[in-house]
N, C-alpha and C positions, 0 to 999 in steps of 0.2 A: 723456595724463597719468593715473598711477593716481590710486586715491581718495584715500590715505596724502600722496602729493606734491601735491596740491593742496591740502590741511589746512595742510602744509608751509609751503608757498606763501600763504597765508591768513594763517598766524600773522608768518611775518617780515616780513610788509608789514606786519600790527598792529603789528609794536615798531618799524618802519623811521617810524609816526607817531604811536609814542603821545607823543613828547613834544610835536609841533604840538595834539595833541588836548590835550594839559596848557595849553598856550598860549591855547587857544580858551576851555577850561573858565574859566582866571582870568578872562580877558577877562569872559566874560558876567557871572562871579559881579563884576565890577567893576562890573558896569553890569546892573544888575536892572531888566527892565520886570513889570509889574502885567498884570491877565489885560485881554485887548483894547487892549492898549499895547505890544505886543511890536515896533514897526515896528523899531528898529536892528536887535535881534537877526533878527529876518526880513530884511533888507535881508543883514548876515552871509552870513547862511546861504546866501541866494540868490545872492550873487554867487560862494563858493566850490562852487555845483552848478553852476552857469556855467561855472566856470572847468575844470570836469571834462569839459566838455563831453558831458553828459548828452543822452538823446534829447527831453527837454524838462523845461523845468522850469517848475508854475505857481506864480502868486504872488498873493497879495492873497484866498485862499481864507478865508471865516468870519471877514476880518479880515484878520491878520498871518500867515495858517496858508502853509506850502510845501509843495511837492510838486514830490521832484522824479522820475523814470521814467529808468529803464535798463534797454536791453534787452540780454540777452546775444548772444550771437554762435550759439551753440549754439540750433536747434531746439527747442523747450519750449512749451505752454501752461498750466502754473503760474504764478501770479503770488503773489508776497510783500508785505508791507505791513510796513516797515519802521516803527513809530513810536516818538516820542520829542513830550514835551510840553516849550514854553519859555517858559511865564510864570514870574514869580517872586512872593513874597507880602509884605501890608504889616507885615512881621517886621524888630525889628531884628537888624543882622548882629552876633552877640559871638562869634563863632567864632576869633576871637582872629589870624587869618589875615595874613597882611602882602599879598592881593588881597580882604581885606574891605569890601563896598560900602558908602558914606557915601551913597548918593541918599535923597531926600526927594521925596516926588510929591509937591508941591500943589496939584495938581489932579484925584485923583483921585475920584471921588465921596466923599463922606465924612471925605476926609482933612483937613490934610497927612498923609502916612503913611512911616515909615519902609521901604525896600524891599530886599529880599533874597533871595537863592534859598535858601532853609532848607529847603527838600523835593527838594533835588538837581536840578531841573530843569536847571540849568547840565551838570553832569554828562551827562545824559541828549540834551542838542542836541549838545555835543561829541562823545561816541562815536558819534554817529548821523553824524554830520560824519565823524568818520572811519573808520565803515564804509564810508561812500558813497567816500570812495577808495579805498581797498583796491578794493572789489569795480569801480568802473570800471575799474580796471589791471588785471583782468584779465575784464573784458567777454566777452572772444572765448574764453575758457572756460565761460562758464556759459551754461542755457538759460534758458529763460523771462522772465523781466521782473520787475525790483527798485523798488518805490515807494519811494522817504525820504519821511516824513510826519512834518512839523516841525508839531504841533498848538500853537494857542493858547489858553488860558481855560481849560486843566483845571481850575484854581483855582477855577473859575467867573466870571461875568462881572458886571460892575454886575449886580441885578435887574432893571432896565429894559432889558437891553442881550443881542441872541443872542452865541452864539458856541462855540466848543468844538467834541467829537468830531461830536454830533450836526448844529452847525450846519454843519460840514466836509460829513457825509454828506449833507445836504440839498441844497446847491451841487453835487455832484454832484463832488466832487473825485477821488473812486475810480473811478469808474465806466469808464473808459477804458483801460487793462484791468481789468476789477473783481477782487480778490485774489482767491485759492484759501486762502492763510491770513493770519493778521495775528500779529505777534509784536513785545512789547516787553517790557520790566523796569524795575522802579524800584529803585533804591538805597535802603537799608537799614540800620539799626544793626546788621547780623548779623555775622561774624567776614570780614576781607579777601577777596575772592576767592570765598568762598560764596556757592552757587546753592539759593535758597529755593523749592520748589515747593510747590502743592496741588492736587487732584483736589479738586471743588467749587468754594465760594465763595473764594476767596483774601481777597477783599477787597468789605465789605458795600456793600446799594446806601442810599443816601443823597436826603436832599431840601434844600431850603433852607426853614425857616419862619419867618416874617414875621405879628407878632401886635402888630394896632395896640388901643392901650388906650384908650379916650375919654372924657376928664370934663371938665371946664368949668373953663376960664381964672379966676382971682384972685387979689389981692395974698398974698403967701406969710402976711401977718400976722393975714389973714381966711378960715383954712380951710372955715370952718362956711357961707361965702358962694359958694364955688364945690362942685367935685368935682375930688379928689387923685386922679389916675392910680397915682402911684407906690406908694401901699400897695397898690391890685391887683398892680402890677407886682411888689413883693416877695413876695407870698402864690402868684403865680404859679411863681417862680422856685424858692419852696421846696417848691409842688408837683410841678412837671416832675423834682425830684431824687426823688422815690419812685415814679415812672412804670413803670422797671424793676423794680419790686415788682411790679408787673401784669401780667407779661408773664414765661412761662415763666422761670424760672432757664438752661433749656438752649439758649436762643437768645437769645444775647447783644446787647443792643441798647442803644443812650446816645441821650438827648435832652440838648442842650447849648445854652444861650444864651452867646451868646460878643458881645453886643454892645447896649447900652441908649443908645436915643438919645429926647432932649429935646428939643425946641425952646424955650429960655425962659433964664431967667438963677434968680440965687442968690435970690432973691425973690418969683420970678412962680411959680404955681402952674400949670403949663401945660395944654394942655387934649390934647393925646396923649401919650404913653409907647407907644415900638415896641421889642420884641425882638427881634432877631435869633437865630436858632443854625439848631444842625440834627439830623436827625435819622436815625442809620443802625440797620441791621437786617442781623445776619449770614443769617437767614434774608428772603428777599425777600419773602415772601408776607406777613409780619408787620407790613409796613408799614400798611397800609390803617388795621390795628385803633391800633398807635399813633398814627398820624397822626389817628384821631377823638377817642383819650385825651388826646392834648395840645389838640386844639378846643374836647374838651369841658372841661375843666379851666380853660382860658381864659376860654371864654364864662362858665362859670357863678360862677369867682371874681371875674371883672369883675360880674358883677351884685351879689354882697354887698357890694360895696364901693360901690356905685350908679353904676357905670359901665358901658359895653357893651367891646366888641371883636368885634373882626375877623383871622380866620385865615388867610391862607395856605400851601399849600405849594407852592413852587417851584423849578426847577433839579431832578426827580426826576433820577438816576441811577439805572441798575440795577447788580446786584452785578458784579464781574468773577470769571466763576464757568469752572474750566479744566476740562473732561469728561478724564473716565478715560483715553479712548482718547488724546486730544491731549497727554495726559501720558504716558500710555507711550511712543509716537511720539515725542517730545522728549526723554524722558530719555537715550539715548543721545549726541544731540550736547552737551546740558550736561554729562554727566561727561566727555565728552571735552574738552572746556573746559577744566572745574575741577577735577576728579580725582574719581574716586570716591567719596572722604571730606569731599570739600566741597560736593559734593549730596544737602540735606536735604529733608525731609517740611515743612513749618511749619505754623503754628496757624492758624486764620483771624481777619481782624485787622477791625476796625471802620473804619480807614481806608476811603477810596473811591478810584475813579480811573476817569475817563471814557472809558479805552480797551476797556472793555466794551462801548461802542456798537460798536467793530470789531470783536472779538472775538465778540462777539452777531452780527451779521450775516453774517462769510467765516468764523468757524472760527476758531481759531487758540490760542496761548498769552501768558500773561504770566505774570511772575517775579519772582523779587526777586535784588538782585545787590549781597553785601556789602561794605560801604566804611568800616565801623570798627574800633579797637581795641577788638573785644569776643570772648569765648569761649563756647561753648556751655556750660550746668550741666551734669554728667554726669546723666545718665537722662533729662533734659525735654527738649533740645535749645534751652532759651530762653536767648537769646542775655546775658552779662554782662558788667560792664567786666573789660579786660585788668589785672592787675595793673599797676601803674606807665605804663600805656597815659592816652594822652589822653581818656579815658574812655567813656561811652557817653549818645549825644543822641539820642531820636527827632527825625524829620522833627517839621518845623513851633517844634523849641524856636530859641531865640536861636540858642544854642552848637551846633547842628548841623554836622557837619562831615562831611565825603569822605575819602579818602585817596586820593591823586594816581596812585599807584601800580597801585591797582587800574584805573583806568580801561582798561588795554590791553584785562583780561577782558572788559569790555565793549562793546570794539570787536568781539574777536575770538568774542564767542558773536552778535551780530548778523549776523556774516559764516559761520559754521559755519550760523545757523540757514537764511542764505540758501541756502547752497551745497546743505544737507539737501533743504531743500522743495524748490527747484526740479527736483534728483534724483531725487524721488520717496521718497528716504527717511523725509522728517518729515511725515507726515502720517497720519491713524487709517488703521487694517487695517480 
């Protein structure tokens, strides 16, 4: 079969199931699991690699994580690493949808919490679902060996609890054949159908910190009798916002609290106040120095206020950073994909995402893969709402939304990229 007729071959089996992949997608956004909760969605997934009858498929990896292995038919020692992440987050769903999720955890650490896939991950287990058929149908055309890596906890996981890309590699889940490349995408506010790349960091590396405040328990009506957490905790929060005053203008980085928890009631003066947030760095090196600006900042406004604290950083990620070479090497199969006018350059973003642990160890690419009504500005290439268009949401808002339509593209550049590498076409000169 030429190169031309199997591309062929590749795309009409993507539209022969992208509407099953539409089916899949509401499904999961109906039914959103939290990071290290993903058992239904895992259980899914696993029984349709089953049902593919793949050369094996494992389960219960770092958790709820899958993997499933197919080998082609054709001679090859390449191996690919399919991933696609499938936690969902404690967001509510207002995406207005008529498959919009009502779930409530109650028992998630911290919660009850409303839950929803506002970062696409629904999106992302569905096309990877319907890569993996296309490319088993036609097995005995390809060489080398397709991994599906259905990861859990990119989110991150409780603090006290492992899980994610790293705790995947740890268990040893790749290792059998270990990849030659790793390759996925996340979905994107960019314009339908558009393929975002970047040469460098795409996307900054990230920590989690955890800064507990310590002062002494009393009735809320006798402050002068204990020690008030909460004014360090506000003098804190107004410092962490001029952090980036510190730190080059040209290497963009956020420290963010996104979460202040009490133990006590409307009365009690409590004796801890913890922060939550985080902290990313488009440049990775730059971590270290913020990560001691925000300690120190901590430690020493706790003390005017005559309290102490305590710092941590936790859940580092590193950047997901795509080398030159992995980008030349690729760009060929995304514009055959998307068209040559829908393969852009993009900006490097503060978001994180944990498929830089595989991407850091085998090589490989990650992308962006656009799924809103939005347009490029002319001359910046940043992405805006469509006129009359249901507008434009980053990942992570309520109102986040997909567009249905695109998902094919998404099948079908997972299966171009498979069919590339194991070819010997996608990978660095």
């Amino acid at each position: 079969m030429s190169t031309a007729s199997i591309y062929d071959e590749l795309d009409t089996r993507a539209a022969a199931v992208a509407n099953q992949v539409v089916k899949w997608r509401h499904h999961l956004h109906r039914h959103p699991e939290l990071s290290n909760r993903e058992g239904a969605t895992a259980t899914l997934i696993a029984e349709h690699l089953r049902a593919l009858k793949l050369d094996e498929v494992r389960t219960g990896i770092a958790g709820h994580g899958v993997v499933g292995v197919l080998h082609g038919g054709l001679r090859g020692d390449r191996v690919i690493a399919l991933r696609a992440d499938t936690d969902a987050l404690p967001v509510q769903d207002l995406s207005g949808v008529d498959f919009a999720s009502h779930v409530i955890d109650n028992n998630y650490p911290g919660g009850p919490f409303p839950v929803s896939h506002a970062c696409g991950h629904d999106c992302h287990t569905a096309m990877l679902m319907g890569a993996a058929t296309v490319l088993a149908d036609i097995r005995d055309k390809l060489s080398g060996t397709m991994l599906f890596v259905f990861q859990p906890a990119e989110e991150g996981p409780p603090p006290d609890e492992r899980g994610g890309a790293r705790e995947m590699l740890a268990e040893g889940a790749l290792d059998n054949p270990p990849p030659t490349m790793a390759f996925g995408f996340h979905v994107a506010p960019y314009p339908k159908g558009y393929i975002g790349y970047r040469a460098g960091n795409l996307f900054a590396a990230s920590c989690l910190v955890k800064i507990t405040i310590n002062g002494q328990q009393v009735h809320g009506s006798m402050p002068w009798a204990g020690i008030d957490p909460m004014p360090a905790a506000g003098a804190i929060l107004t410092g962490i916002g001029q952090i980036y005053r510190q730190v080059s203008a040209f290497d963009p980085i956020t420290v963010t609290i996104g979460h202040i928890e009490d133990v006590g009631r409307f009365n009690i003066i409590g004796r801890h106040a913890t922060l939550w947030g985080t902290i990313r760095c488009t440049v990775e090196s730059d971590m270290g120095d913020v990560q001691q600006r925000v300690r120190t900042l901590a430690e020493q406004t706790s003390k005017a206020y005559n309290c102490s604290a305590t710092v941590e950083f936790l859940q580092d990620v590193p950047a997901v950073h795509n080398t030159q070479e992995w980008v030349t090497a690729g760009l060929p199969t995304m514009r055959r994909v998307a068209g040559d006018n829908k393969v852009i350059e993009t900006f490097p973003g503060l978001g994180y995402d944990d498929v830089s642990e595989f991407v850091n160890k085998y090589g490989g690419l990650y992308v962006l893969l656009g799924v809103q009504d939005t347009e490029l500005s002319p001359g910046q290439q940043i992405p805006v709402p469509t006129p009359g268009g249901r507008g434009m949401y980053v990942n992570h808002n309520p109102h986040f939304y997909a567009d249905d339509d695109t998902l094919v593209t998404g099948v079908r550049l997972h299966c171009h990229a498979a069919h590339d590498h194991l070819a010997g076409d996608l990978e660095p000169r």
